[in-house]
N, CA, C and O of each residue as an XYZ file, in Angstrom:
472
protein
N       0.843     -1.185      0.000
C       0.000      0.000      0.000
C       0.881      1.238      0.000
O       1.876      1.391      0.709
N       0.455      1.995     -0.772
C       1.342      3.229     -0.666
C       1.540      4.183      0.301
O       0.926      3.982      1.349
N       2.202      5.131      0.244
C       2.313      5.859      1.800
C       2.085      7.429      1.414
O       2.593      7.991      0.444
N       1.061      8.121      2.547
C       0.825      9.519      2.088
C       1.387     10.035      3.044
O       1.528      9.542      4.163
N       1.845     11.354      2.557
C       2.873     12.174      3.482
C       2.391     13.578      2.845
O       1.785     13.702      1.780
N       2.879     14.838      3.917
C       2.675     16.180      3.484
C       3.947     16.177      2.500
O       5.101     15.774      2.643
N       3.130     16.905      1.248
C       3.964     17.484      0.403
C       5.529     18.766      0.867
O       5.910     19.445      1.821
N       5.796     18.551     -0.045
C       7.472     19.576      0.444
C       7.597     20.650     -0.704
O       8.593     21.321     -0.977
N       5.896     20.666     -1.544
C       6.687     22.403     -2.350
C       7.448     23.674     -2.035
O       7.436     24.218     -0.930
N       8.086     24.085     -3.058
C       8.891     25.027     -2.495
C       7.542     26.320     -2.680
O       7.762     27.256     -1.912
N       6.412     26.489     -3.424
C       5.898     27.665     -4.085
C       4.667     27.547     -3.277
O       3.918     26.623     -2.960
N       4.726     28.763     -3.068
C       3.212     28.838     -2.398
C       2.102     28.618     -3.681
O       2.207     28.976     -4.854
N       0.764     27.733     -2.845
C      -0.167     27.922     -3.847
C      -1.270     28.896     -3.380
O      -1.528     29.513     -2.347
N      -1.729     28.772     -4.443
C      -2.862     30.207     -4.691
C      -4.666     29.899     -4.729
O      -5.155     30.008     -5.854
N      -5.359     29.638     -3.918
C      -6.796     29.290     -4.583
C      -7.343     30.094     -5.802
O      -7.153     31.293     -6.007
N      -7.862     29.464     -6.366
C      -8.428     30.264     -7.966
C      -9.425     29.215     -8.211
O      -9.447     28.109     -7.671
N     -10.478     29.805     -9.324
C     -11.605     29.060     -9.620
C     -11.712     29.601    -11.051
O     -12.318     30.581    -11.486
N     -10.995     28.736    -11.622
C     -10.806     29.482    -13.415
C     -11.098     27.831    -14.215
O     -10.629     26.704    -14.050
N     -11.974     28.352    -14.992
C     -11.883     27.128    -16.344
C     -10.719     27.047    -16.998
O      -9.837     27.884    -17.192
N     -10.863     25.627    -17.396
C      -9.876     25.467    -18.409
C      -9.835     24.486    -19.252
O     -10.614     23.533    -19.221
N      -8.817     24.659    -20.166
C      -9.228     22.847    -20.991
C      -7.875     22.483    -21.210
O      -7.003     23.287    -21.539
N      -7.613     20.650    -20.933
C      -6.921     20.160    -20.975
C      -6.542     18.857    -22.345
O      -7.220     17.859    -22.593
N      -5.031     19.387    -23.162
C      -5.455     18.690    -23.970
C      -4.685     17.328    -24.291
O      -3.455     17.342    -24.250
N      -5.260     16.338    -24.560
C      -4.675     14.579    -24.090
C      -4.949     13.966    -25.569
O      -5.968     13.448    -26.026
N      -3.372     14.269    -26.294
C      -2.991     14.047    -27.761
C      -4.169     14.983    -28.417
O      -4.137     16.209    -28.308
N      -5.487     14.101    -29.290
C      -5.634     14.756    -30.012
C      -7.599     15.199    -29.311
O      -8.543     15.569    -30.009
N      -7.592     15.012    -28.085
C      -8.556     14.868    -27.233
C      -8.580     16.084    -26.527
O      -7.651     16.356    -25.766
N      -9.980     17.212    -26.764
C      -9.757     18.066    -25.652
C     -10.893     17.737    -24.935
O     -11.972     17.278    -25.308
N     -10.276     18.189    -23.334
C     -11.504     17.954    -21.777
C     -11.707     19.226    -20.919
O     -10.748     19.931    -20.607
N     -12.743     19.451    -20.614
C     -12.869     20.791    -19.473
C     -12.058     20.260    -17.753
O     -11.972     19.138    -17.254
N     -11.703     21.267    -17.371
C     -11.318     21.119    -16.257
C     -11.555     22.221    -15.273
O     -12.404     23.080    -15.512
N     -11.026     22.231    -14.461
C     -11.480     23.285    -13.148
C     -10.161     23.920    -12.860
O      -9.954     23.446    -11.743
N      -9.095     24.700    -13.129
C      -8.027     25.276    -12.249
C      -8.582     25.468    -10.897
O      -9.617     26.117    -10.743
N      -7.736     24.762     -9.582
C      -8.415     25.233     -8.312
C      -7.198     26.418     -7.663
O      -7.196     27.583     -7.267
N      -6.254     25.332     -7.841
C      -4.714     25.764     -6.932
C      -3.588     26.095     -8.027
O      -3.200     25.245     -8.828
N      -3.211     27.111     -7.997
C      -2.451     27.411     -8.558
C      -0.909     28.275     -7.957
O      -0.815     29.138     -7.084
N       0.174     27.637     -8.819
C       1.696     28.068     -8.216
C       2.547     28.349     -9.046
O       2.205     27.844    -10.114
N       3.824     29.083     -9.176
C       4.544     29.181     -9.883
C       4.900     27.929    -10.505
O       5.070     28.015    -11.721
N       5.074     26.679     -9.943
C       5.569     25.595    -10.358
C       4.762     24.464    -10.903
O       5.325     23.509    -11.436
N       3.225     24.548    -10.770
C       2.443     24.094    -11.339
C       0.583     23.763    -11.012
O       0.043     24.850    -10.809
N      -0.089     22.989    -10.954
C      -1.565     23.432    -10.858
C      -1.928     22.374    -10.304
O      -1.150     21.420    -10.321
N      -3.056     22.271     -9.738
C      -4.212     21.247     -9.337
C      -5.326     21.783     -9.732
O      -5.910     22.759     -9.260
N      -5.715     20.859    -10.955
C      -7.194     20.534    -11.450
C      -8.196     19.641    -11.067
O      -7.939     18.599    -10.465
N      -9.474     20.033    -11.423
C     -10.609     18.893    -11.192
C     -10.661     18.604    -13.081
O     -10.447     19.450    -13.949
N     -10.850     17.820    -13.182
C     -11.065     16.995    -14.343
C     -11.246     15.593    -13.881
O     -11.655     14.978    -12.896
N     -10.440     15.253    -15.789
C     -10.477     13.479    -15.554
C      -9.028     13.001    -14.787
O      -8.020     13.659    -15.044
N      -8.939     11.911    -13.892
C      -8.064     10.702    -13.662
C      -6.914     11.021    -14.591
O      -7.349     10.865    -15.732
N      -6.152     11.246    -14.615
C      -5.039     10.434    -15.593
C      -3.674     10.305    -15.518
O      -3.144     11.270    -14.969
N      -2.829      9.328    -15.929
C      -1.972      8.595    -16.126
C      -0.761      9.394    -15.167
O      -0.861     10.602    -15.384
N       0.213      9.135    -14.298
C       1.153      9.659    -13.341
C       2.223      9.455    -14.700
O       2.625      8.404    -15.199
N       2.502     10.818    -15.073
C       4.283     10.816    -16.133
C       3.327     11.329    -17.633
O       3.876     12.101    -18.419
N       1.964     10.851    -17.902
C       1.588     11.858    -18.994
C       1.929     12.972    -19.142
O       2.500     13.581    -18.237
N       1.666     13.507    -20.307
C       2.429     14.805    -20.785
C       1.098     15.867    -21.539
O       1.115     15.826    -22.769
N       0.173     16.629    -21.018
C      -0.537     17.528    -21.324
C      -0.590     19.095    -21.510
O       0.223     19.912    -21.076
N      -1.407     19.265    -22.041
C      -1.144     20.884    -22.264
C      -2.598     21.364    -21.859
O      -3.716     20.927    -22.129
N      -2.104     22.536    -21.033
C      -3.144     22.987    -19.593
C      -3.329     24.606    -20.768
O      -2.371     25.132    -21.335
N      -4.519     25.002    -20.847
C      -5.192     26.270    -21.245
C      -6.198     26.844    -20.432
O      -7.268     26.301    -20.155
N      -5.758     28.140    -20.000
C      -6.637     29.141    -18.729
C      -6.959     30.465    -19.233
O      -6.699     30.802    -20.388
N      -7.336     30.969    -18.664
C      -7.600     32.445    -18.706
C      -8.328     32.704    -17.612
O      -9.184     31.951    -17.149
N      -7.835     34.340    -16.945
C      -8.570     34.856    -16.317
C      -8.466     36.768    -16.661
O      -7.634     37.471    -17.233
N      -9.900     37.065    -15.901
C      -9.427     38.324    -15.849
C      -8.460     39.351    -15.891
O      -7.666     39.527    -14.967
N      -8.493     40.294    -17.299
C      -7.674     41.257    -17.163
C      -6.207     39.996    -17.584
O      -5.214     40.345    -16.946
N      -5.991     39.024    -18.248
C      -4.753     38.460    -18.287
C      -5.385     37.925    -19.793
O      -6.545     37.668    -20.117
N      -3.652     37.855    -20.836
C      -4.161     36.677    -21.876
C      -4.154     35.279    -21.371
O      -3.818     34.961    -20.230
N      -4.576     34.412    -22.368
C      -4.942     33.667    -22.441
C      -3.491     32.207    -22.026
O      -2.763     31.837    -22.948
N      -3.387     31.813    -21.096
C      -2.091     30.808    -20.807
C      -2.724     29.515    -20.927
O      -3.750     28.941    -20.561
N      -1.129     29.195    -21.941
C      -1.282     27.834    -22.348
C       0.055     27.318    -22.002
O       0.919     28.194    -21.982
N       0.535     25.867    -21.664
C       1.794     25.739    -21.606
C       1.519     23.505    -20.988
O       0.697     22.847    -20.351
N       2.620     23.304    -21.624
C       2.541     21.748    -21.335
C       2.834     21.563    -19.800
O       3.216     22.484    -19.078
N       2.671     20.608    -19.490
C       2.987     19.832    -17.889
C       2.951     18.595    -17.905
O       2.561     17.850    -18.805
N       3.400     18.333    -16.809
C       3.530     16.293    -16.383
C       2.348     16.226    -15.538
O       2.175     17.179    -14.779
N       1.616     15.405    -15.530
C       1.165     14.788    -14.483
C       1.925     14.579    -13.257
O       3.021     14.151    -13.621
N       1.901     14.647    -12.284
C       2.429     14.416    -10.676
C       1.617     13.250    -10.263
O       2.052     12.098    -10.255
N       0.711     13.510    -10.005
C      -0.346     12.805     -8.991
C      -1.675     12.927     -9.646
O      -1.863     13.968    -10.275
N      -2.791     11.899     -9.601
C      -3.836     12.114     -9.997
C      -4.723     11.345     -8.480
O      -4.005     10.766     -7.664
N      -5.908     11.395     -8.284
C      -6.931     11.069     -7.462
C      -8.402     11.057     -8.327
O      -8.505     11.580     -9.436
N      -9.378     10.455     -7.714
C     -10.796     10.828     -7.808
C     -10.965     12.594     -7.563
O     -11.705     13.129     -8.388
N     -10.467     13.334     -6.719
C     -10.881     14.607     -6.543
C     -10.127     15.351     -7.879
O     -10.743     16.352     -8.245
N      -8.944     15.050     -8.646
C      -8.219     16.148     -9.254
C      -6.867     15.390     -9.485
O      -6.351     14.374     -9.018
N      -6.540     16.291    -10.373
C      -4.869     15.764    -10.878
C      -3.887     16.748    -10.468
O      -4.130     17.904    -10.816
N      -2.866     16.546     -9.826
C      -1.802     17.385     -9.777
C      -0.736     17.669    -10.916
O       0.049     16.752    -11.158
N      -0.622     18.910    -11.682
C       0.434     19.092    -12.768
C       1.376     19.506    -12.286
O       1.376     19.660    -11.065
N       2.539     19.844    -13.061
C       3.780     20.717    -12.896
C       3.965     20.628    -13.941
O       3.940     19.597    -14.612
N       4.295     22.213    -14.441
C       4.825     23.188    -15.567
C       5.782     22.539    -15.929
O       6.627     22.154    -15.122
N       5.851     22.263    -17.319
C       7.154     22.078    -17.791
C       7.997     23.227    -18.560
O       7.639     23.526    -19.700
N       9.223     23.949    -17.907
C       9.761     24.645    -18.655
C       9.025     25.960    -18.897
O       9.112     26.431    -20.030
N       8.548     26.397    -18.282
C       7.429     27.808    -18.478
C       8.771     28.733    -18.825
O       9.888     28.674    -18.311
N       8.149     29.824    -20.136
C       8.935     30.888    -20.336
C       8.587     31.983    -19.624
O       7.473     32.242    -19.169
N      10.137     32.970    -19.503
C      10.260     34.151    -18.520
C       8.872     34.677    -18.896
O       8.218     34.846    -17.867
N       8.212     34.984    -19.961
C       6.708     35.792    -19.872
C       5.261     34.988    -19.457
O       4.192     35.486    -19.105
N       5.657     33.461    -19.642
C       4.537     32.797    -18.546
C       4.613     32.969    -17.479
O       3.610     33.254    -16.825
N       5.948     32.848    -16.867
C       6.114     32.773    -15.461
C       5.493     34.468    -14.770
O       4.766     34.598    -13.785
N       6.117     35.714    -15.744
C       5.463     36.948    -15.444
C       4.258     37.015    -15.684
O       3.653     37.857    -15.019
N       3.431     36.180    -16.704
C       1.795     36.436    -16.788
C       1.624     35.568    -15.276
O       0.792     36.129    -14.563
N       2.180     34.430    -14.694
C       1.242     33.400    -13.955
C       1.677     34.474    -12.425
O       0.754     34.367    -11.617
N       2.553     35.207    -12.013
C       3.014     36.169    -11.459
C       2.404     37.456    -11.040
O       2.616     37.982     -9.948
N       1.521     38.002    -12.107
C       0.546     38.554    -12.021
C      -0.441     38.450    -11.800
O      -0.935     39.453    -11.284
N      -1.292     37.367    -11.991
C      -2.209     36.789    -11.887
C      -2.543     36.642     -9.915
O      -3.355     37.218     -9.190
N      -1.254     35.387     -9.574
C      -1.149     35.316     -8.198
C      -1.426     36.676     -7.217
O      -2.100     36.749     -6.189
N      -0.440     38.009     -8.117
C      -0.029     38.785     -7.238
C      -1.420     39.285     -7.156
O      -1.548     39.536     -5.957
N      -2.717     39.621     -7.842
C      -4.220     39.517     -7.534
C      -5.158     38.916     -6.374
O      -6.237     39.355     -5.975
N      -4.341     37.637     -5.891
C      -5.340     36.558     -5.810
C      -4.936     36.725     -3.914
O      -3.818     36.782     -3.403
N      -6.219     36.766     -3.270
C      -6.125     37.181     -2.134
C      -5.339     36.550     -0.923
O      -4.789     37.309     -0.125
N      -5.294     35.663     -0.818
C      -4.552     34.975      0.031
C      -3.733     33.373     -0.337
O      -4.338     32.722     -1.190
N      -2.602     32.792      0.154
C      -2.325     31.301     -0.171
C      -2.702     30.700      0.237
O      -3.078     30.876      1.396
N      -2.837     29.837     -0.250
C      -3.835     28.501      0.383
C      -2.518     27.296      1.163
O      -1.302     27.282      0.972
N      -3.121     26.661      1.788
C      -2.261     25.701      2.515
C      -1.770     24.423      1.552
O      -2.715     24.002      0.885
N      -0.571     23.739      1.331
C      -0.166     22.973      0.347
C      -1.089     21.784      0.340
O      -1.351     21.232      1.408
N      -1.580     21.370     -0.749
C      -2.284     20.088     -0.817
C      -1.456     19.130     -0.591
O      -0.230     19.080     -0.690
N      -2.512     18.097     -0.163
C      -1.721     16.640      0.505
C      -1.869     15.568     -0.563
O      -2.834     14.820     -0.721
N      -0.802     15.622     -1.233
C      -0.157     15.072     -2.869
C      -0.324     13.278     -2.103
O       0.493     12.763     -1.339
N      -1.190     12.858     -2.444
C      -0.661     10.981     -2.307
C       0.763     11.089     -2.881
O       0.939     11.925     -3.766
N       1.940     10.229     -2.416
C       2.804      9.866     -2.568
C       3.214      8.361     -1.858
O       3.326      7.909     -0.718
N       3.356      7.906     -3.180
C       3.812      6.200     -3.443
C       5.235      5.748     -3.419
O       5.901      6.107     -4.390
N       5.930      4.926     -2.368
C       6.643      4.835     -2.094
C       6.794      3.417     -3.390
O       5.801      2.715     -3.584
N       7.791      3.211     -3.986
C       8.500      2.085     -4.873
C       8.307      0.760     -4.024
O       8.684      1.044     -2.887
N       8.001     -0.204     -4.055
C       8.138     -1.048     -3.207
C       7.264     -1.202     -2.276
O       7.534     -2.307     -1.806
N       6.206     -0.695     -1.605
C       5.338     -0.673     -0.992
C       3.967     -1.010     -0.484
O       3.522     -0.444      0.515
């Protein structure tokens, strides 16, 4: 059985409630942006695959439109955990702005983590 432990991000996350769509090869799905960080997101959507490779599309107020690939981390029944792959200096300043809006951080989500062997 695997073992859950508190996560160790370095980035604070951010609560947000922004649509979005997620796209899986040649398949697009709606999703929910909840949590958002410099280093990457937690969505409500579908389940999927831990090491997939997707491309996350948002928008909010007063910001263009961000698009940018990620890994899967972690997935659950509630949501999938991403991380940014490689975000450029003007994503990182659009996702920067955005945060610097957003009223307070939220406390780090508790990432299931699977120990090898277990």
């Amino acid at each position: 059985m695997g073992d859950r432990r508190m996560d160790s991000r370095s980035s604070l996350r951010y609560s947000v409630e922004l649509s979005g769509t997620l796209l899986l090869g040649s398949t697009v799905v709606s999703c929910q942006v909840q949590n958002l960080s410099l280093g990457g997101v937690f969505v409500r959507g579908p389940t999927l695959p831990t090491g997939s490779h997707v491309t996350l599309r948002f928008s909010a107020p007063n910001m263009p439109a961000f698009e940018t690939t990620c890994t899967v981390r972690w997935s659950t029944d509630d949501g999938t955990g991403l991380a940014f792959d490689g975000l450029q200096t003007v994503d990182t300043y659009t996702l920067a702005k955005l945060l610097r809006g957003t009223k307070r951080p939220s406390q780090p989500l508790q990432a299931p983590l699977v120990v090898d062997g277990e």
